[in-house]
C-alpha positions in Angstrom: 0.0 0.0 0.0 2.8 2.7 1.0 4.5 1.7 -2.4 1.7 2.1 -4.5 0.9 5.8 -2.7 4.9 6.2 -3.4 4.7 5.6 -6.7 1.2 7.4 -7.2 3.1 10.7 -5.8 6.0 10.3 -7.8 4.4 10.2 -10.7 1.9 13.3 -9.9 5.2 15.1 -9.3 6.7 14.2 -12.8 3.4 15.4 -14.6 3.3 18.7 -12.6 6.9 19.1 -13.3 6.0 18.1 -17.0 3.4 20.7 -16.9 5.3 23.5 -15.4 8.3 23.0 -18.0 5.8 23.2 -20.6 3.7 26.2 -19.1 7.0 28.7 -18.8 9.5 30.4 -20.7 12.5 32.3 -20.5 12.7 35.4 -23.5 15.9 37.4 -23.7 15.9 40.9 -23.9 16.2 40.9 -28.0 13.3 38.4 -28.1 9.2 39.0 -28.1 6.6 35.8 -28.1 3.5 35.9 -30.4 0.8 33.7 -28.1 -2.0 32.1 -29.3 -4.6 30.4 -27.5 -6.4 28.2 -29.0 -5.4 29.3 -32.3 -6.6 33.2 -31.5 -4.0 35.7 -31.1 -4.1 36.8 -27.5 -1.1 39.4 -27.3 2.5 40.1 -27.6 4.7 39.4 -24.7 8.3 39.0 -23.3 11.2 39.7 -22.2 11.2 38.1 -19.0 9.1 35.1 -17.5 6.4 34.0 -19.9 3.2 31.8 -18.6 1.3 29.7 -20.8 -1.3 27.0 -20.6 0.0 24.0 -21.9 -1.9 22.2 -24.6 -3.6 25.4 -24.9 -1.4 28.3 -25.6 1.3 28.1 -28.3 3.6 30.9 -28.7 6.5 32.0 -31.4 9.7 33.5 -30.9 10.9 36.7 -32.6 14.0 37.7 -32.9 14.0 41.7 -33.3 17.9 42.0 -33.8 18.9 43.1 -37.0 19.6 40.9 -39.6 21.8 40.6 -42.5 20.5 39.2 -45.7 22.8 38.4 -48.6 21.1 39.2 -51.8 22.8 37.2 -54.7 23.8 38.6 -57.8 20.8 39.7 -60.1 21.3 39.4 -64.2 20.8 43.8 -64.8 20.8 45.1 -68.2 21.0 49.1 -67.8 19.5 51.7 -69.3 21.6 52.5 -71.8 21.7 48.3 -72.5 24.5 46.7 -70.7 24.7 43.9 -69.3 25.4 43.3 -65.2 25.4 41.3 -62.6 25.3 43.0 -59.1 25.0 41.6 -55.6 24.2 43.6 -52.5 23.3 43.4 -48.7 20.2 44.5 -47.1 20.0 45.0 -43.3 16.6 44.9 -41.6 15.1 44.2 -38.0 12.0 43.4 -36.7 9.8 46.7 -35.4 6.6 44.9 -34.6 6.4 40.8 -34.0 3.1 40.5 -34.3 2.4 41.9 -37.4 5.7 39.4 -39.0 4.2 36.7 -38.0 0.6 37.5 -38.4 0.6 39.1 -41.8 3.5 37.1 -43.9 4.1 33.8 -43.6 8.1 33.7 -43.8 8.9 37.3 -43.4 12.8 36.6 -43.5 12.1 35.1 -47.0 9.4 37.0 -48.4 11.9 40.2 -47.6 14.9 38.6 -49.6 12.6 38.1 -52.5 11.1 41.9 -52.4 14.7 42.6 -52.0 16.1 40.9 -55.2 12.8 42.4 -57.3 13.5 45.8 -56.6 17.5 45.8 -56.9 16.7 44.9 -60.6 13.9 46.9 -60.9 15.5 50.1 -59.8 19.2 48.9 -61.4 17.1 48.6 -64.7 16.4 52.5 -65.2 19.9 53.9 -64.1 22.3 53.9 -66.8 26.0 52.3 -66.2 28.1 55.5 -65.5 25.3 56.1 -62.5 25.4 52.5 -61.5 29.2 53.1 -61.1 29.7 56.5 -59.6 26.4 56.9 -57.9 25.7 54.4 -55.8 24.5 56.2 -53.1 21.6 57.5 -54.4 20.7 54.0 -55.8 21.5 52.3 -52.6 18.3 55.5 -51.3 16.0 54.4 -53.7 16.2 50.7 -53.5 16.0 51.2 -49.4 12.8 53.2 -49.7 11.0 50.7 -52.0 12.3 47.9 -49.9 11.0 49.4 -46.9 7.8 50.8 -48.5 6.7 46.8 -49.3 8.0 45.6 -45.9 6.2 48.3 -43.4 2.9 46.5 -43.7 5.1 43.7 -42.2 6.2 45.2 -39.6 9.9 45.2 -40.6 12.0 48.3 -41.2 14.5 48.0 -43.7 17.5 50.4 -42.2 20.0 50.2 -45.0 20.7 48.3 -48.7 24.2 48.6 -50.4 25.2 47.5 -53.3 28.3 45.4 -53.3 30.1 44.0 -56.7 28.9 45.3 -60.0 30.5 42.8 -62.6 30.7 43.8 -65.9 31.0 42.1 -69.5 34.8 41.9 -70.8 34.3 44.1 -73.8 33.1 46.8 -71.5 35.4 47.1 -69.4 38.7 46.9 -72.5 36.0 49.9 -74.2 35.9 52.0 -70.7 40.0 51.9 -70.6 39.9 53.2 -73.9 37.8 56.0 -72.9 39.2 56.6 -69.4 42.5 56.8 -71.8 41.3 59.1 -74.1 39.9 61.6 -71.6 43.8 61.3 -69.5 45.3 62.3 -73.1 42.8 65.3 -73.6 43.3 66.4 -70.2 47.0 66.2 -70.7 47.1 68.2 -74.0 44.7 70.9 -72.7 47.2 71.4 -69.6 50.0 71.5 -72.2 48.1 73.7 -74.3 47.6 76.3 -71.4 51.4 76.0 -70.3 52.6 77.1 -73.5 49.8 79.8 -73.6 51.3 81.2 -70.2 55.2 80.6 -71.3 54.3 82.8 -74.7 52.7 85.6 -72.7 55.6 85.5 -70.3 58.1 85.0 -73.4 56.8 88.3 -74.7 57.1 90.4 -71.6 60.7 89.1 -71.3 60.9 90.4 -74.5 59.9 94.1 -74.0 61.8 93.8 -71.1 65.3 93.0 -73.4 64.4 95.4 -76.4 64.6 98.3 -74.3 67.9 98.2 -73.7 70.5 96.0 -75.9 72.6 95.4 -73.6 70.3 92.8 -71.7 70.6 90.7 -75.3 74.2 90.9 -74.9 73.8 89.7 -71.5 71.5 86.9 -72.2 73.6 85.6 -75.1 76.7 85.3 -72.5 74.4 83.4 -69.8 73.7 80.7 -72.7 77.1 80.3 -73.2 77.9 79.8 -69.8 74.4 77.2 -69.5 76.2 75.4 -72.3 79.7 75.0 -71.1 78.5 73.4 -67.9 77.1 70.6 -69.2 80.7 70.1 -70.2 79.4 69.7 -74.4 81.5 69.0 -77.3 79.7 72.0 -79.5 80.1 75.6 -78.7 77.6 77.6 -80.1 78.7 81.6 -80.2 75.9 83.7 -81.0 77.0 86.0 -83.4 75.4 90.0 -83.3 72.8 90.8 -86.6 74.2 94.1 -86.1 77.8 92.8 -87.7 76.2 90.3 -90.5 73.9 93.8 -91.3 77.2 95.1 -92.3 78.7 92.8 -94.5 75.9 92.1 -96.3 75.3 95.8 -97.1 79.0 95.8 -98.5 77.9 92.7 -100.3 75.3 94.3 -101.6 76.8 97.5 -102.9 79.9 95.7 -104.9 77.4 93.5 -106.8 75.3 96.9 -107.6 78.7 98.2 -109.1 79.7 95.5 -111.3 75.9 95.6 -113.0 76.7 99.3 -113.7 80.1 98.8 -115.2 79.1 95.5 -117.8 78.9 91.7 -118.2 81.2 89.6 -115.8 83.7 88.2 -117.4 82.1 84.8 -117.6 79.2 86.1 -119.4 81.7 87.6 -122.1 83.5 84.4 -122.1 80.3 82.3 -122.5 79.0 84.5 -125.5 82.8 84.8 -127.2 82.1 80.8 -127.2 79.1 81.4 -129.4 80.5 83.6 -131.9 81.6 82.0 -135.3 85.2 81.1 -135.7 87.4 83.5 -136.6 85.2 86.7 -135.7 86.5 89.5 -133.9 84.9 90.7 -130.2 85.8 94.5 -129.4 86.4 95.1 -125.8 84.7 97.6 -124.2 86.1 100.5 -122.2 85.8 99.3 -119.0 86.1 102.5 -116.5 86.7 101.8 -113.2 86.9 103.6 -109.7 87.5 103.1 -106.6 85.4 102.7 -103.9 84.4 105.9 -102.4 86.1 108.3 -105.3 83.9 110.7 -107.1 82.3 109.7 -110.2 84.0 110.8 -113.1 83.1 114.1 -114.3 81.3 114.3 -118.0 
């Protein structure tokens, strides 16, 4: 008999033990339960203690930490048609449990899915240069549309970034091309405006030099000195126009002279040779002066 009322307490105590285990739970801070009873939503509670009737009350965790979701590359063609394949991250909590698990079913899936439709929704009207270099503003307008699909759910989406932007082969051998292009007219328009500012400063040294001759003489004796220290096998001697000027006017005034006096002497040789044999040439008086004597008077 004592056995039997042993036993008969024992067990009692496991099924009340069974019960309690089943009737409590333990949330963390970063954790809400969803109860239902009897398949009616009752309300939100947590964190802390939780009491529920067992067999009766069935409650779901929710995790309201923020949550990293991988989206995996998406085929893009642009708007200016080229091809893409870009990858990005969305991060996203959980504002209100009951609504993520009353009004979606999987809310962690259904959010990667909205997520992978609007990156190439939005990626589809930007053209490649703006899916390149402005990012930012794509990143703004895929978050809003995200979040705008997700509020219902209760799940604010807090950020999306796109990550890798792949790009086909041939596009990217055609954008060195043109990144090279526009280095080369850079680099001639910066050449371009050097020698613009060297010929304005060119011509004020030279305004500075003509007003007194000197300076040239000056300048002409620097040079040499620049060229001798690079220890060169030319020397170069810059020779005044001032003393050319003078030779050639001498130059000039002896050839005037022999036209005035007659032939040259090769011309009279050259047309002797065309006379017929035998014929006679009479020489001209040939009067001559010398330089800087007065002309004969008549």
């Amino acid at each position: 008999m004592i056995t039997a009322i042993v036993v008969l307490l024992v067990t009692l105590l496991t099924v009340v033990g069974l019960l309690a285990a089943a009737s409590i739970r333990v949330l963390r801070e970063y954790e809400r339960a969803v109860v239902f009873r009897l398949g009616r939503l009752i309300a939100q509670k947590g964190p802390g203690l939780v009491l529920l009737i067992p067999a009766v009350d069935r409650m779901v965790r929710v995790d309201l930490r923020t949550i990293v979701l991988d989206i995996p590359p998406q085929a893009v063609i642009t708007r200016d048609n080229v091809p893409a394949k870009v990858n990005a991250v969305c991060y996203f909590r959980v504002v209100d449990a009951t609504r993520s698990t009353v009004e979606v079913e999987r809310f962690l899936k259904a959010t990667s899915q909205i997520a992978q439709t609007t990156l190439r929704s939005v990626l589809g009207k930007a053209e490649l240069d703006t899916l390149l270099a402005e990012r930012e503003k794509l990143n703004e307008a895929i978050q809003q549309t995200v979040d705008e699909h997700t509020e219902p759910w209760g799940i604010k989406v807090t950020a999306v970034e796109i990550r890798d932007v792949e790009i086909p082969s041939a596009m990217q051998r055609a954008m060195a091309l043109q990144a090279e292009a526009e280095r080369e007219r850079r680099a001639k328009i910066i050449h371009a405006e050097g020698e613009f500012q060297a010929s304005k400063q060119l011509r004020n040294a030279a305004d500075v030099i003509s007003g007194n001759p000197a300076a040239l003489q000056l300048r002409y004796l620097q040079t040499l000195t620049e060229i001798g220290a690079t220890q060169n096998s030319t020397v170069v001697f810059p020779l005044p126009l001032d003393i050319i000027n003078a030779f050639m006017d001498a130059a000039k005034t002896t050839t005037g002279e022999d036209a005035a006096n007659g032939a040259t002497p090769e011309l009279e040789n050259g047309a002797r040779a065309e006379l017929p044999e035998g014929a006679k040439v009479s020489q001209p008086a040939r009067k001559r002066r010398a330089v800087g004597s007065p002309p004969p008077t008549q």
